[in-house]
MDTraj code that builds the backbone (N, CA, C; nanometers):
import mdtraj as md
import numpy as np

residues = "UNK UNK UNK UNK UNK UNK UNK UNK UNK UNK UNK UNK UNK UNK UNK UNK UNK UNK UNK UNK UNK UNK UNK UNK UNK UNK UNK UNK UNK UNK UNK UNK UNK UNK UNK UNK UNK UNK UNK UNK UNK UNK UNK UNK UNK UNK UNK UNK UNK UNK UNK UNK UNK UNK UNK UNK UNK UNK UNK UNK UNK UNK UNK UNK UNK UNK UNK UNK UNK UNK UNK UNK UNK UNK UNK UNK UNK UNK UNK UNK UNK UNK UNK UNK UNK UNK UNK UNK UNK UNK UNK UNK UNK UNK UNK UNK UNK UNK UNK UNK UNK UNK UNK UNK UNK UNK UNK UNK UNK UNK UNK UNK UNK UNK UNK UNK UNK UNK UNK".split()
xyz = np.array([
    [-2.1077, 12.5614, 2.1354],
    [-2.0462, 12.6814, 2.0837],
    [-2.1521, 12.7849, 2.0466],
    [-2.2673, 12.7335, 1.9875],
    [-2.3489, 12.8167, 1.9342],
    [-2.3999, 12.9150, 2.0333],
    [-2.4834, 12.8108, 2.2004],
    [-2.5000, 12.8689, 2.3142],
    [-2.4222, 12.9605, 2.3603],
    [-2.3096, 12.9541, 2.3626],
    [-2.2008, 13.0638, 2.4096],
    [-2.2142, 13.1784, 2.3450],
    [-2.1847, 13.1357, 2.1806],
    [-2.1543, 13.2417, 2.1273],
    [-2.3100, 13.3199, 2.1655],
    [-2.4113, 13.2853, 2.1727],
    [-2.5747, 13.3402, 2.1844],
    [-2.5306, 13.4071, 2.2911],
    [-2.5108, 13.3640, 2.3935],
    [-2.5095, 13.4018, 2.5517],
    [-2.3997, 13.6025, 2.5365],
    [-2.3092, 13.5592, 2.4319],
    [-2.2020, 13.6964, 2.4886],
    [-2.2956, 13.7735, 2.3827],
    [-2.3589, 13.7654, 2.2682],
    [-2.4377, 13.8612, 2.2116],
    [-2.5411, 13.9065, 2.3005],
    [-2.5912, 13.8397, 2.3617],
    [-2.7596, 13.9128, 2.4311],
    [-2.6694, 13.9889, 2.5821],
    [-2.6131, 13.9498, 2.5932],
    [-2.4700, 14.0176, 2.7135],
    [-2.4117, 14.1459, 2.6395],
    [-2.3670, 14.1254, 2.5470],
    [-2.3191, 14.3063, 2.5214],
    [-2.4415, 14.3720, 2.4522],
    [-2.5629, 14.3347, 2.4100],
    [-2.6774, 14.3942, 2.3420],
    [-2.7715, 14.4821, 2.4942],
    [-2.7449, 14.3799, 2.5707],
    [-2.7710, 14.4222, 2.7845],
    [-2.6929, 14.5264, 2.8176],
    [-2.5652, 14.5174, 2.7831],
    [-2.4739, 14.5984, 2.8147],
    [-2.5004, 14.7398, 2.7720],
    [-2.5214, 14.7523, 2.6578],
    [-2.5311, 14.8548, 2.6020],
    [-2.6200, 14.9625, 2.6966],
    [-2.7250, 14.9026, 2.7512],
    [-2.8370, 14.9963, 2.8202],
    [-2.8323, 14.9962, 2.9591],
    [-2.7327, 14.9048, 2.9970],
    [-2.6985, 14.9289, 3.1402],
    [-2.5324, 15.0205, 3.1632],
    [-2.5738, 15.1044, 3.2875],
    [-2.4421, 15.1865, 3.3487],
    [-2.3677, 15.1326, 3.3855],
    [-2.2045, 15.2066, 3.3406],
    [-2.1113, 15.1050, 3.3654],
    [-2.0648, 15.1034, 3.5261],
    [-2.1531, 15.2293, 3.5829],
    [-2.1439, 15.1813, 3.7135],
    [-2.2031, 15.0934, 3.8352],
    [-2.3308, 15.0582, 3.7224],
    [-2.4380, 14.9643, 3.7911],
    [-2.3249, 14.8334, 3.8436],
    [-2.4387, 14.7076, 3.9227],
    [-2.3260, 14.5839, 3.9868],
    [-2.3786, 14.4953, 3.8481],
    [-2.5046, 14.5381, 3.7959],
    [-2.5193, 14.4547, 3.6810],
    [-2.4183, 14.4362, 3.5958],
    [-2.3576, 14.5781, 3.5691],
    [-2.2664, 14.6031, 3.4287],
    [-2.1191, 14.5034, 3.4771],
    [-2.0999, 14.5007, 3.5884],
    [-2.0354, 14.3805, 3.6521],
    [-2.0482, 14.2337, 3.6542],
    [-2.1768, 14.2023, 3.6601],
    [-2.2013, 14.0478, 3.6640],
    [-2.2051, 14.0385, 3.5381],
    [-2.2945, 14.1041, 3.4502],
    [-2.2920, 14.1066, 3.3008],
    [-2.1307, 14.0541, 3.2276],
    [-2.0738, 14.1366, 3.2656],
    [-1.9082, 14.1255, 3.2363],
    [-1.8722, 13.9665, 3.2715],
    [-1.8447, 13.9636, 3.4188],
    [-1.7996, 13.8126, 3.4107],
    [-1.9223, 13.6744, 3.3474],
    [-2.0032, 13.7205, 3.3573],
    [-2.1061, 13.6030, 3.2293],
    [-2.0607, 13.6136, 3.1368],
    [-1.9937, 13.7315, 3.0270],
    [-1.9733, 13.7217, 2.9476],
    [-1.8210, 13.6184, 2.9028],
    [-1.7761, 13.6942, 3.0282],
    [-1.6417, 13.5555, 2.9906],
    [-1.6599, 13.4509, 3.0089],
    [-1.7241, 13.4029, 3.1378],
    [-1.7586, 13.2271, 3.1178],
    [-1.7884, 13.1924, 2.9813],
    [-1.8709, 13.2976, 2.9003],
    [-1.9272, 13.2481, 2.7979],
    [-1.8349, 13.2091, 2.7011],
    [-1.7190, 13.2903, 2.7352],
    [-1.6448, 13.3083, 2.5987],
    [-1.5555, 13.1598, 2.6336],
    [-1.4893, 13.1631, 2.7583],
    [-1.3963, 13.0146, 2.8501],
    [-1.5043, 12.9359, 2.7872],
    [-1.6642, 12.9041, 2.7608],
    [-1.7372, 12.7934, 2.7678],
    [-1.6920, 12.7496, 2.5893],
    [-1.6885, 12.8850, 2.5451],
    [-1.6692, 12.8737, 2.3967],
    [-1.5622, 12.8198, 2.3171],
    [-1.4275, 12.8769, 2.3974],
    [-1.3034, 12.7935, 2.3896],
    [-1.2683, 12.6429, 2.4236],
    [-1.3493, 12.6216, 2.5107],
    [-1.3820, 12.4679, 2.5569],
    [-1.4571, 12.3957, 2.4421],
    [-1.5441, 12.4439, 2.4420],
    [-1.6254, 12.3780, 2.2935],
    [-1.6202, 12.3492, 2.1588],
    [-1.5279, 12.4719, 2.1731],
    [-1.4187, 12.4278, 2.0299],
    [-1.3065, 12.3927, 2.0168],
    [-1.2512, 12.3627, 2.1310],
    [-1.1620, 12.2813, 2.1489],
    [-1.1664, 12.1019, 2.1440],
    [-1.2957, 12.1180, 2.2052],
    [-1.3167, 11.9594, 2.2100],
    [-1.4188, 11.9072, 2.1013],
    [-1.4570, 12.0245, 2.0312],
    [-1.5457, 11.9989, 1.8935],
    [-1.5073, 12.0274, 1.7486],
    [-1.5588, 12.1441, 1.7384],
    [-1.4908, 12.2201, 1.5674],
    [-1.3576, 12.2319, 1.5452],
    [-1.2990, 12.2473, 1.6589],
    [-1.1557, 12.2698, 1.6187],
    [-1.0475, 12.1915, 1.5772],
    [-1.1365, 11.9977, 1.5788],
    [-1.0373, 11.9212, 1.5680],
    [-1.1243, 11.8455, 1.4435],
    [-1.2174, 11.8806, 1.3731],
    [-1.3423, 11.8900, 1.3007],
    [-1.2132, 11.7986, 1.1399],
    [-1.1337, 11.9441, 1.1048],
    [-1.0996, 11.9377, 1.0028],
    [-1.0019, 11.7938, 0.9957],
    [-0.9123, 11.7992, 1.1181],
    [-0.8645, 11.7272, 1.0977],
    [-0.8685, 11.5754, 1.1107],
    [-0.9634, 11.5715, 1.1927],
    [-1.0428, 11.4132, 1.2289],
    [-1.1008, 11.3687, 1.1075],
    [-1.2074, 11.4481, 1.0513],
    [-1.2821, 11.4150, 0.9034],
    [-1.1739, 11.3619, 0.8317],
    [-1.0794, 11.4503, 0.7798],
    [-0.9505, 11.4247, 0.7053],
    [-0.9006, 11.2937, 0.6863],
    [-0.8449, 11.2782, 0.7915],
    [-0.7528, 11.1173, 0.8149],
    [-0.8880, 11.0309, 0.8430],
    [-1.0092, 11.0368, 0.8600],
    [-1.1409, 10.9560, 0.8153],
    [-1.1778, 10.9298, 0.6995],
    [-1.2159, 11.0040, 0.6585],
    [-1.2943, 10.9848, 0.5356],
    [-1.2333, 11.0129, 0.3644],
    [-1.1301, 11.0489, 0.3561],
    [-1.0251, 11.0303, 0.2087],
    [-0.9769, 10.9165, 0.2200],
    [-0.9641, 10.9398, 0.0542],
    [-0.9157, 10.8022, 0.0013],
    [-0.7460, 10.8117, 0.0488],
    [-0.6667, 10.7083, 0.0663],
    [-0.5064, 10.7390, 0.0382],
    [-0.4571, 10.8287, -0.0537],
    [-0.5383, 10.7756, -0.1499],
    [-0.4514, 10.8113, -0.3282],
    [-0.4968, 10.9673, -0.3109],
    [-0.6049, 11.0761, -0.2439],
    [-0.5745, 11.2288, -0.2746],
    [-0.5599, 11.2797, -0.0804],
    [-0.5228, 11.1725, -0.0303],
    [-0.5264, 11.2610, 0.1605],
    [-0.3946, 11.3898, 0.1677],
    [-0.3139, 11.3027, 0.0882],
    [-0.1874, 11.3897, 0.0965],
    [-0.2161, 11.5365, 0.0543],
    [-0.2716, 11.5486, -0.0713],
    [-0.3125, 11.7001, -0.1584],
    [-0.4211, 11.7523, -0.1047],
    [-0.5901, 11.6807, -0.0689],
    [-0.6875, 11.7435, 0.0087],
    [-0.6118, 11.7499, 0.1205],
    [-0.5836, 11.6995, 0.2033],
    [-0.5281, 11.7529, 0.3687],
    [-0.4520, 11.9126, 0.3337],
    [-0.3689, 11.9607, 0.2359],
    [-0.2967, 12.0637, 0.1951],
    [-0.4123, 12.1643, 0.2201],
    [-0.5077, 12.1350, 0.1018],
    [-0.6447, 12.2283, 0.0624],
    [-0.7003, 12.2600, 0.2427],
    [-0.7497, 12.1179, 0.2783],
    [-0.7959, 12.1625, 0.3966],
    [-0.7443, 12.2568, 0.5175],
    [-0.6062, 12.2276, 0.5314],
    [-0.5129, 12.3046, 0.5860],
    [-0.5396, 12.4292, 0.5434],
    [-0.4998, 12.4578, 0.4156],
    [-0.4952, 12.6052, 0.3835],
    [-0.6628, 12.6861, 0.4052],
    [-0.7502, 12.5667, 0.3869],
    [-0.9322, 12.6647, 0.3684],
    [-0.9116, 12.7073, 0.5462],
    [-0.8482, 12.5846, 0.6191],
    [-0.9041, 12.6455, 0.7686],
    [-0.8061, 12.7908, 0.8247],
    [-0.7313, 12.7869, 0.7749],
    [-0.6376, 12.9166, 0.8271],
    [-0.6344, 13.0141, 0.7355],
    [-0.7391, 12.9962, 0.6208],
    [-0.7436, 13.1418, 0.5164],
    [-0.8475, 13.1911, 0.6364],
    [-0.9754, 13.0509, 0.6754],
    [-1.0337, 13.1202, 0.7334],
    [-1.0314, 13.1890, 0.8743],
    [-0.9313, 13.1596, 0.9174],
    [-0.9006, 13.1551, 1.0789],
    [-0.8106, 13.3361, 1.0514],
    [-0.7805, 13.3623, 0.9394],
    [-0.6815, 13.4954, 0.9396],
    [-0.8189, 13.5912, 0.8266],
    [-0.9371, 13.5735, 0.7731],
    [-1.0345, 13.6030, 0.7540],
    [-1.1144, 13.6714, 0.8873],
    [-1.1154, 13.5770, 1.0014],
    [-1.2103, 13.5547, 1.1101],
    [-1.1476, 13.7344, 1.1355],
    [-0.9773, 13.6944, 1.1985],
    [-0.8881, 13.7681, 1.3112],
    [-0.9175, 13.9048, 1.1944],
    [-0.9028, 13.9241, 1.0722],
    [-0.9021, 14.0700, 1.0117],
    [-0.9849, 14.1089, 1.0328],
    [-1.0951, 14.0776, 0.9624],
    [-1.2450, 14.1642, 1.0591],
    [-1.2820, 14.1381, 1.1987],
    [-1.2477, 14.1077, 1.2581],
    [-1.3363, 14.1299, 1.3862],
    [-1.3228, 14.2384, 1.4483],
    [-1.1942, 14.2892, 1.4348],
    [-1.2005, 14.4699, 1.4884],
    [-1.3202, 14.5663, 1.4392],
    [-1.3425, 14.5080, 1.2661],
    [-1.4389, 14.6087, 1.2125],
    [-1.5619, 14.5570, 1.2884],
    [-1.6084, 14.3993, 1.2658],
    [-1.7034, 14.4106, 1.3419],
    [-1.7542, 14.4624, 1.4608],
    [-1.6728, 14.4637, 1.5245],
    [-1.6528, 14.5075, 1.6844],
    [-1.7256, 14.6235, 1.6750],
    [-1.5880, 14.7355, 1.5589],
    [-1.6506, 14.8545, 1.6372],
    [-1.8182, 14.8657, 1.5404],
    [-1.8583, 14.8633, 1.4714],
    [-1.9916, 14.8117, 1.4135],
    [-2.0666, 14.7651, 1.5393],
    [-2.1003, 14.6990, 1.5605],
    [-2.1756, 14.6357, 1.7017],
    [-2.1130, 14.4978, 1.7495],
    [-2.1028, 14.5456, 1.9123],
    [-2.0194, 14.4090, 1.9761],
    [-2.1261, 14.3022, 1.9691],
    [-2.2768, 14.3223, 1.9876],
    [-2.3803, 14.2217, 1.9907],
    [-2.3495, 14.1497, 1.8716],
    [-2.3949, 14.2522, 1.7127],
    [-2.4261, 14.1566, 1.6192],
    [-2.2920, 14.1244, 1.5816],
    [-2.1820, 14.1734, 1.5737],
    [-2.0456, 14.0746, 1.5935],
    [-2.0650, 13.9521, 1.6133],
    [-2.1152, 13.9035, 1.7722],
    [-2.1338, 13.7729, 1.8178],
    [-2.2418, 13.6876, 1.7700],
    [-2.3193, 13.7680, 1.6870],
    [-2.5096, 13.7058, 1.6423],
    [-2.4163, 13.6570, 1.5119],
    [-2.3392, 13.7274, 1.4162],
    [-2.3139, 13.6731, 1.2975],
    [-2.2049, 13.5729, 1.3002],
    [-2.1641, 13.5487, 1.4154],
    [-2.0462, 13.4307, 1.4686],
    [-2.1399, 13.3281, 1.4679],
    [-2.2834, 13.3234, 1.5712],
    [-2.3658, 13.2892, 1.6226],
    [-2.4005, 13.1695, 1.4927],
    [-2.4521, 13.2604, 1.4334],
    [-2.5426, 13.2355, 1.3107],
    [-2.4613, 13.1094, 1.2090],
    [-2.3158, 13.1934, 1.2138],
    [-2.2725, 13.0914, 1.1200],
    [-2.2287, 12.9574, 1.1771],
    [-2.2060, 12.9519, 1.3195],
    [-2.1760, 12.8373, 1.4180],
    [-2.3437, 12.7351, 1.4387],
    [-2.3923, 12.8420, 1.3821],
    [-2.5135, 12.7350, 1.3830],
    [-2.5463, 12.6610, 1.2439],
    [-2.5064, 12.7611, 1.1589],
    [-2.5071, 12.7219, 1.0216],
    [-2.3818, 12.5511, 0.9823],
    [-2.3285, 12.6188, 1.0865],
    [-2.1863, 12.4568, 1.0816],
    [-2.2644, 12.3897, 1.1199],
    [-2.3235, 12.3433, 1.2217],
    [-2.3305, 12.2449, 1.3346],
    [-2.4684, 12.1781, 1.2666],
    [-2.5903, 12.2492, 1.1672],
    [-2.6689, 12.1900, 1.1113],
    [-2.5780, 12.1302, 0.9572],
    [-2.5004, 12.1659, 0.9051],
    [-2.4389, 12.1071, 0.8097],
    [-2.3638, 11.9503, 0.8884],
    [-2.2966, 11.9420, 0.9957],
    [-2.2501, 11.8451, 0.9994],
    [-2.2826, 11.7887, 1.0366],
    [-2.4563, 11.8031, 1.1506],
    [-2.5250, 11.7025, 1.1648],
    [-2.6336, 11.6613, 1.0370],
    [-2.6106, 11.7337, 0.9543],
    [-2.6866, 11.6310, 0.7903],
    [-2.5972, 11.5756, 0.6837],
    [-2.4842, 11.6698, 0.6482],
    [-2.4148, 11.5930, 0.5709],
    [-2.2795, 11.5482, 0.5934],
    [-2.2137, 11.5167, 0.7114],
    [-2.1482, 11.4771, 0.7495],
    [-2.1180, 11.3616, 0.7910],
    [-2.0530, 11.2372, 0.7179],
    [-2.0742, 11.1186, 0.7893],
    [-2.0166, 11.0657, 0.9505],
    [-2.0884, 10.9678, 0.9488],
    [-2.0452, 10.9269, 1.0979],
    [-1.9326, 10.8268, 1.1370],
    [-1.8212, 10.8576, 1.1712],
    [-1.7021, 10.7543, 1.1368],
    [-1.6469, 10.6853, 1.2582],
])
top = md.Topology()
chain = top.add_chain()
for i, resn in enumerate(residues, 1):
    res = top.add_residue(resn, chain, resSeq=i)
    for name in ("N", "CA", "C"):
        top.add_atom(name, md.element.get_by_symbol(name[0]), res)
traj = md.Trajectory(xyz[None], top)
């Protein structure tokens, strides 16, 4: 995910200085979607099933019922967090849009390879 998300930032940061009539500003474009298809793939078969795998792993019985609630609600405060700003980010810069996606997808992926157990 992190790669992807890297790949569509240095792609619209390219973009920016190339013409949109060049064949670059074209290939540029469809790289950028593989990137994004590579990204949906990756979190599909990774982070996205994150919350709920940990969940039914690693709680006790006696609080799964009430943390699973919490967890539920942290991932879709953040998932309707993500969807409100990203327009602002956007129009702000489409690059660092994707660098601060980037950043924090990297910031996950070193958290759950240290404190995350292995189940």
């Amino acid at each position: 995910m992190t790669i992807s998300l890297l790949a569509v930032a240095v792609i619209f940061f390219i973009k920016d200085t190339v013409s949109q009539d060049s064949h670059l500003y074209y290939i540029l474009s469809m790289v950028s979607l593989l990137a994004i298809v590579a990204y949906v793939i990756a979190f599909s078969f990774g982070m996205g099933a994150i919350p709920w795998v940990i969940m039914s792993e690693i709680l006790p019985v006696s609080i799964k019922s009430l943390a699973g609630s919490f967890v539920t609600l942290a991932n879709w405060l953040t998932s309707f967090g993500i969807t409100m700003t990203a327009n602002l980010l956007l129009s702000w810069s489409a690059g660092g849009t994707f660098v601060s996606y980037m950043l924090v997808s990297a910031f996950t992926l070193m958290f759950v390879i240290l404190w995350v157990p292995e189940t």
